[in-house]
N, C-alpha and C positions, 0 to 999 in steps of 0.2 A: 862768746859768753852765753853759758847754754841759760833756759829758765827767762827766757828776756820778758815771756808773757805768763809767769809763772802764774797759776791762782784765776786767773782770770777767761770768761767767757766769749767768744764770736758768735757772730751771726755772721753765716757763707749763703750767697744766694748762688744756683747755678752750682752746686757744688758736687753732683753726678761725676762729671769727667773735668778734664783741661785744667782752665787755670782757677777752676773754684773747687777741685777736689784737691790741687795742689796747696791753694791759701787752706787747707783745713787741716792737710800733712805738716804744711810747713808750721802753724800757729799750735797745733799739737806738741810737737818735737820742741819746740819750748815753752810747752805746759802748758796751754788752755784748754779748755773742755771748747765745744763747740756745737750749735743750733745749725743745724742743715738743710736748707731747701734743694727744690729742682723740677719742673713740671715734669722731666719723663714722658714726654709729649711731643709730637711731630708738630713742628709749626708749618701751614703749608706753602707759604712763598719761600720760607727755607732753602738753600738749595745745598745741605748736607745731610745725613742720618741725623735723628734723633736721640738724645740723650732717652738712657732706660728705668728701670725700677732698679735691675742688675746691678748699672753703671751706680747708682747712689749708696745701693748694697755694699758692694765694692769701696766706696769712700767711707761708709760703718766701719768696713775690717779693717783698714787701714789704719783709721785713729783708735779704733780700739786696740789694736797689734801696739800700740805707743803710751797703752796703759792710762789714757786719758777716753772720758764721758764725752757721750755725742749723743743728740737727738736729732733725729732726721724724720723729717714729713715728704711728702708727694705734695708740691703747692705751686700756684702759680702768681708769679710778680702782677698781675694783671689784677689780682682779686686782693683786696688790701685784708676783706673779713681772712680769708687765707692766713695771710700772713700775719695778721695780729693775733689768731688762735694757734699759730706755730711759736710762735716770738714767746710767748706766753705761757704756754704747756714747758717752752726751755724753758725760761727762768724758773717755772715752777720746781722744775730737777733741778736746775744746776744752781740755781740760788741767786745769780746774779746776771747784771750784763755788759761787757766792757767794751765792746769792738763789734763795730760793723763792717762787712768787705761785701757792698754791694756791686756785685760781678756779673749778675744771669743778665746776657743782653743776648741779640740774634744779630748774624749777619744781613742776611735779606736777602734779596735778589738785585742783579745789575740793569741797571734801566738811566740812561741822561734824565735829570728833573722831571722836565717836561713829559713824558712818557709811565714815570710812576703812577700805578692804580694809586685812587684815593683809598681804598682799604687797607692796601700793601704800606702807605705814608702814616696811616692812621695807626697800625696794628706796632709799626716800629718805632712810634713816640709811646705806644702804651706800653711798649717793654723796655727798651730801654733807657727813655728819660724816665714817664712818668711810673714805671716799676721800681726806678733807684729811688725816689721819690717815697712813694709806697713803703719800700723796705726801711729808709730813712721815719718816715710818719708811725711806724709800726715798735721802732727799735727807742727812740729817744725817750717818749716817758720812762723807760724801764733803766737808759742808762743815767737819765735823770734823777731819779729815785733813788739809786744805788749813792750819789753824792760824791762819786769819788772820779768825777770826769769820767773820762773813754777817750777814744777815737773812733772815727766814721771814715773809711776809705773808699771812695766813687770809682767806679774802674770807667775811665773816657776811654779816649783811645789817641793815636795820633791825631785822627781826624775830627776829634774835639781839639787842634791846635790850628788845625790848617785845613785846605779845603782838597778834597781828593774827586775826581770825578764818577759820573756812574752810580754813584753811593750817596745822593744827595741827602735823601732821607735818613741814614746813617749818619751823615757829617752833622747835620741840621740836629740831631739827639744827642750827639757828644758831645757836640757846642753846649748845649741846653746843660746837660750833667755840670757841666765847668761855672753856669750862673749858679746854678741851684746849690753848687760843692761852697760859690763864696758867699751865698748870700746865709747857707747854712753855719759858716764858720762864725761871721760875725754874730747872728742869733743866738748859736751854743756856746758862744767864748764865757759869756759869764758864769757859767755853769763848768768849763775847765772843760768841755766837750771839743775835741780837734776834730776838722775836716777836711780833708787833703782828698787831692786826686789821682789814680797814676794813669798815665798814657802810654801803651803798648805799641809798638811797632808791630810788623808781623809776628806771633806766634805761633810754634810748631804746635797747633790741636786742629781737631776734624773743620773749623771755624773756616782755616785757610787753606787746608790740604785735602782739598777735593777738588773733582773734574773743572767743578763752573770757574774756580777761581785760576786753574793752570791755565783756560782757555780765555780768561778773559786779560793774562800777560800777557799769553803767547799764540796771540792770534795767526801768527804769522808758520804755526803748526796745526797739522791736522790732527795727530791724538798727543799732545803736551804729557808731561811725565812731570813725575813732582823733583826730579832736578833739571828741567828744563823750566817749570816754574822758580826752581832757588835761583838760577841765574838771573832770572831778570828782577827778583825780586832783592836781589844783590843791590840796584840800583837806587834803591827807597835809601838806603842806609848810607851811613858815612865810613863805621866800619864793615870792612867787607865780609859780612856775614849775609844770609838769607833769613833769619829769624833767629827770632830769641826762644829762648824755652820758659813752661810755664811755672819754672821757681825760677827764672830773674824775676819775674811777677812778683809771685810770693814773698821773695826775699825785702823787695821795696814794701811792702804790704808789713811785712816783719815790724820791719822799721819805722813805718809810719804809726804802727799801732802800740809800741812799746814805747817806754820813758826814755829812750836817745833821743825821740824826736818830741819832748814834753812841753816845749813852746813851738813848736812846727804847725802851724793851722793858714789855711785859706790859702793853698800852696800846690801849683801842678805839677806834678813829678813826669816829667818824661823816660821811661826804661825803653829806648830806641833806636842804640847801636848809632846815638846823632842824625836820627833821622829828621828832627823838626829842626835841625842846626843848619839844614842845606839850604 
């Protein structure tokens, strides 16, 4: 059913590459215009390339190739004044605002609890809890306003379901996203605001397919290859796949933010190939 988001505007955090240049492809393709962030910045405990100015460019031409409006800034989830003068210069274009898909999060670095820098625990609750946050505080007076409900999509992850090692500070923010997604639900219910969550299994973006991540499956190689990572990364999942791509993302994103799902709120969607089934 094409048009499922006809009329209607997003707000994509992270939307340079992966699966927030995809949520702006896919939310286009059935007619929304779209508000675009993305720091374009090197995080330093990082331990992938950097999203660019290019790479966000790049998500311009795409939605505009689909005949649909996009504003796009250089911002970062950290800085809320950021985001509330982005959030704000879109509605000023596009008129309105219906949908949020706060997505921009980091992977980090691998380290047991114990051993995480206090910087390194600190810098990944300020992007990806308290940024979803952020981008939430920045986006709701506006879809308030508008009077015609919205939806709000929190991108967790698996490990906002379950506890994964090495990634403590990471599990420990997507936990946090899942309070913040229900306590968000109940607050905007009366306003006809939904907020739902989706949790991601592995995805095929720069996020997981790099060196640090092959070597930290396959210890038991000296230079790992990204299908000697899919194999063991086979093993998260129930069906046997190594990863999802980043329109099954998008797709549940679709859905979540369109009228099939128009009583759907306070609700964690798993897209995991059954991975939190095991």
């Amino acid at each position: 059913m094409p048009g499922r988001v006809e009329g209607k505007v997003a707000f994509i955090t992270g939307a340079a590459r992966g699966q927030g240049r995809s949520h702006a492809i896919r939310l286009a393709q059935e007619g929304a215009d779209i508000i675009a962030i993305d720091i374009c910045e090197a995080i330093p405990e990082n331990r992938y390339p950097p999203s660019t100015e290019e790479d966000l460019a790049e998500t311009v031409r795409a939605v505009e190739a689909l005949d649909r409006r996009i504003v796009a800034e250089k911002a970062d989830v950290r800085d809320f004044e950021q985001l509330r003068a982005v959030v704000d210069k879109g509605v000023a274009e596009l008129g309105r605002l219906d949908i949020v898909a706060a997505n921009a999060g980091i992977a980090g670095a691998f380290n047991k609890a114990e051993d995480i820098p206090d910087d390194e625990w600190a810098n990944m609750q300020d992007i990806n809890l308290s940024g979803v946050w952020r981008t939430c505080k920045a986006a709701i007076p506006h879809i308030r306003a508008g009077g015609r409900g919205g939806s709000m999509i929190l991108t967790s992850s698996d490990a906002g379901l379950y506890a994964i090692e090495n990634i403590g500070h990471y599990v420990a923010a997507k936990h946090g996203v899942v309070g913040l997604m229900r306590t968000l639900a109940l607050e905007l219910a009366p306003d006809m605001i939904r907020v739902n969550s989706v949790h991601p299994t592995t995805v095929n973006t720069p996020m997981v397919n790099n060196e640090a991540t092959f070597r930290l499956f396959r210890p038991d190689l000296d230079n790992p290859t990204l299908e000697d990572f899919g194999e063991a990364a086979k093993l998260m999942n129930a069906l046997p796949i190594p990863w999802v791509e980043p329109v099954d993302i998008s797709n549940a994103v679709l859905f979540l933010a369109s009228d099939e799902a128009r009583y759907i709120t306070g609700v964690t969607l798993p897209v995991d190939a059954g991975a939190a089934a095991k």
